[in-house]
C-alpha positions as CSV (number, residue, x, y, z in Angstrom):
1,X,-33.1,54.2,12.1
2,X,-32.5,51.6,15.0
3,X,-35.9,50.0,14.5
4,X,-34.9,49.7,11.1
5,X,-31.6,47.6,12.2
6,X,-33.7,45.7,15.1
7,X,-36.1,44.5,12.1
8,X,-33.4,43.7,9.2
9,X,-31.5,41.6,11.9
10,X,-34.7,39.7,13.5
11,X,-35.3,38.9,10.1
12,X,-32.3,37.8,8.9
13,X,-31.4,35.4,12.4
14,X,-35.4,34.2,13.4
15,X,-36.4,33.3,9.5
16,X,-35.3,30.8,7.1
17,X,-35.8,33.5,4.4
18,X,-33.8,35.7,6.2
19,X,-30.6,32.9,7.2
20,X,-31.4,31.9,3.2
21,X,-29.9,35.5,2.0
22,X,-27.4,35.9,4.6
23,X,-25.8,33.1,3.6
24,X,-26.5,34.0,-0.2
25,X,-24.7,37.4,0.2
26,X,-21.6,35.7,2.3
27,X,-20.8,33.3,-0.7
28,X,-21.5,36.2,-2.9
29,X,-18.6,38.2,-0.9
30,X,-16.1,35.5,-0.5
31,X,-16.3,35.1,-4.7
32,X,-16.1,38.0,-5.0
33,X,-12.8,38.5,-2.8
34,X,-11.6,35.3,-4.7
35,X,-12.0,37.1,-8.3
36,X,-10.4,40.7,-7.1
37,X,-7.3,38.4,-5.5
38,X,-6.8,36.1,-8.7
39,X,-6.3,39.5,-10.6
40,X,-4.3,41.1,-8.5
41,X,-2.0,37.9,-9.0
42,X,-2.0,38.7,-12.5
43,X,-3.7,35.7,-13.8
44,X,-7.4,36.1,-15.1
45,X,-9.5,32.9,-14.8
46,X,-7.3,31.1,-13.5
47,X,-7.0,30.4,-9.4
48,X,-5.2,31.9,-7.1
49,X,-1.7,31.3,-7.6
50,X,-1.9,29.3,-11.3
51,X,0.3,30.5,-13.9
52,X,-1.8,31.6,-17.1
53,X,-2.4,28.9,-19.7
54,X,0.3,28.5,-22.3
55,X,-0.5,26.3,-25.9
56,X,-1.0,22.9,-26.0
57,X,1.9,20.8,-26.7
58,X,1.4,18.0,-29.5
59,X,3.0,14.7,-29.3
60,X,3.2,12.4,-32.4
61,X,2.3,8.9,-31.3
62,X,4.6,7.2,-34.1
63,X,7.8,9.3,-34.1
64,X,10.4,8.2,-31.3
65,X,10.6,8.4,-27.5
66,X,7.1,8.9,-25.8
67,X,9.6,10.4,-22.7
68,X,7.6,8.0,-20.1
69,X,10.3,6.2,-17.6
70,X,9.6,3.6,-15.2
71,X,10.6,5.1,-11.8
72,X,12.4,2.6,-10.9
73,X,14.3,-0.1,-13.2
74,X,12.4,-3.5,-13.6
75,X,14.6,-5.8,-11.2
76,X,16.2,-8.6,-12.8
77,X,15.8,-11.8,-11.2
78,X,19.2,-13.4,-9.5
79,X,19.9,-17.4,-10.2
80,X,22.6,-18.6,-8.6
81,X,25.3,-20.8,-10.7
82,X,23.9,-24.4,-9.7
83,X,20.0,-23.1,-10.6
84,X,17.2,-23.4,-13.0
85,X,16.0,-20.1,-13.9
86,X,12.4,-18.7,-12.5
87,X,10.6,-19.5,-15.8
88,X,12.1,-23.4,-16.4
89,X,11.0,-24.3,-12.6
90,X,7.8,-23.0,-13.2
91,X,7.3,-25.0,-16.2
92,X,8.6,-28.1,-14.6
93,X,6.2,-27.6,-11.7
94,X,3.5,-26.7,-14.1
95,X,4.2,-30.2,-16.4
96,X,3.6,-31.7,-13.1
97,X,0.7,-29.9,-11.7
98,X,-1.3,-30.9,-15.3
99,X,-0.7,-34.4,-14.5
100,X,-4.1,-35.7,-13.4
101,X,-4.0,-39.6,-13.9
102,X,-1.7,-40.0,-11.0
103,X,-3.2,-40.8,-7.3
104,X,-2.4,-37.8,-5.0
105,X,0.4,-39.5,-3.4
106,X,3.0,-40.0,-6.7
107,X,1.0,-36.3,-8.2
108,X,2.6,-34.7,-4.8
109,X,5.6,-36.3,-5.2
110,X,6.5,-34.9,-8.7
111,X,5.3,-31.5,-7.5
112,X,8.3,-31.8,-4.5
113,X,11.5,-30.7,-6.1
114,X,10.1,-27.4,-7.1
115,X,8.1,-26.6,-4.6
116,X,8.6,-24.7,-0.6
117,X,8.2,-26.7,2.3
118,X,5.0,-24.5,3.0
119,X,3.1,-24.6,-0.3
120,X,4.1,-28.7,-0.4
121,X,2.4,-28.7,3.5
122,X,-1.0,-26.8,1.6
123,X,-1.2,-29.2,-1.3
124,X,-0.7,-32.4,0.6
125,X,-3.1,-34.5,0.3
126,X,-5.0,-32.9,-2.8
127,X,-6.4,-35.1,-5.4
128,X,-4.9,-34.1,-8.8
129,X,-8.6,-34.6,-10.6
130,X,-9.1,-31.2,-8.8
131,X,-6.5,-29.4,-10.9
132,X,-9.0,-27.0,-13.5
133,X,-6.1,-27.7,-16.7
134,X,-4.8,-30.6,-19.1
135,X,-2.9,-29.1,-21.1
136,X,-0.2,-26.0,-21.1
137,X,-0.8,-23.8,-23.7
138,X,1.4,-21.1,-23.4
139,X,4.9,-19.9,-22.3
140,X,6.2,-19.0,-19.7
141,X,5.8,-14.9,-19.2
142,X,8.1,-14.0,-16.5
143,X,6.9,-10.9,-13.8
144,X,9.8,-9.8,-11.7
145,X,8.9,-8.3,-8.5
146,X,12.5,-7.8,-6.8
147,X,15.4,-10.1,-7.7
148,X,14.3,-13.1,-5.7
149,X,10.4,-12.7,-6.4
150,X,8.7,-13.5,-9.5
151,X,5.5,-14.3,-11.2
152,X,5.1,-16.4,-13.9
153,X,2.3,-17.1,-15.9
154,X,1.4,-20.0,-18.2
155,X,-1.3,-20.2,-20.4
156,X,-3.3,-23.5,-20.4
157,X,-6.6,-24.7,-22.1
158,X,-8.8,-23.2,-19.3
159,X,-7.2,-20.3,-18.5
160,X,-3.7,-19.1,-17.0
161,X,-1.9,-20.9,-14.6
162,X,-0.1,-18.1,-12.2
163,X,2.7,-19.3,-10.5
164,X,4.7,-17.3,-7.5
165,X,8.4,-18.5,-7.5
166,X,10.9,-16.8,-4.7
167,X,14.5,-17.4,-4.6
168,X,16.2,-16.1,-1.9
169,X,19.4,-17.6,-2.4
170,X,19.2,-17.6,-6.4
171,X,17.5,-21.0,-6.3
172,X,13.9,-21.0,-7.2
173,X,10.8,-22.4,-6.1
174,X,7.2,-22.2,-6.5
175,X,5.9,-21.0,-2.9
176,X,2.0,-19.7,-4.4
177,X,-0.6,-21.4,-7.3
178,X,-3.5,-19.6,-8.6
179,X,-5.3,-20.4,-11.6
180,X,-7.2,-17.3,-13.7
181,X,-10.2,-19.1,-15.9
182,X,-9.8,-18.0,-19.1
């Protein structure tokens, strides 16, 4: 009987065949356990620990409240008293930023009073025939991201014009540009 034993387990640890069904009959074993445990929870099929399957629910697509909330509310922008609101600044800075036939000096100039101090430092000395519109198109669709940062966008011939306004004391100002092609 013991050379029996010393041959099964020189076979199973010196050959791949052998290490091939050892393995095979561990994974065979640990199913196995996994099946006899997931009934003895009292659910068949199902893992470990998963309550059975109950029917389907149905949803009607046209009738009422789909029940999805947003986790939080959508902020609401805050102007202060004196202001233009978010999408009116935009619009003014983007009637400006269309206006090509100007030299870069007077273009800049027009773009000041709704601008930051750090997007005016970024687009001095850019030559309006760089701007990629002519003509607005669209609206003004208003994004709120907290109540004093916003997106707007504003569809024009090439594209959509994406503007980035923050107000931090409820007076707005355009502090990003980027341009989508359309």
């Amino acid at each position: 009987m013991k050379a029996i034993i010393a041959f099964a387990v020189r076979f199973l640890f010196r050959s791949r065949l052998g290490f091939a069904v050892l393995l095979l009959v561990v994974v065979v074993s640990v199913v196995g356990v996994g099946q006899v445990a997931g009934q003895v929870g009292g659910t068949t099929g199902t893992v470990l620990g998963d309550p059975a399957p109950g029917p389907a629910l149905t949803v009607d697509p046209t009738e009422g409240d789909d029940g999805i909330q947003s986790l939080r509310p959508e902020p609401e922008p805050v102007t202060a008293a004196d202001a233009d609101r978010p999408e009116a600044v935009a619009l003014a800075f983007a009637t400006a930023w269309i206006d090509r036939s100007l030299d870069p000096d007077r273009w800049h100039a027009g773009l000041r009073p709704y601008m930051t101090d750090d997007l005016a430092d970024k687009l001095t000395g850019v030559d309006p025939v760089v701007v990629p519109a002519e003509r607005l198109t669209g609206e003004p669709a208003l994004i709120p991201y907290a109540t004093n940062l916003v997106e707007v966008v504003i569809e024009v011939d090439s594209g959509k014009l994406r503007l980035r306004l923050s107000g931090p004391d409820g007076h707005w100002l355009v502090d990003g540009v980027d341009w989508e092609r359309g």
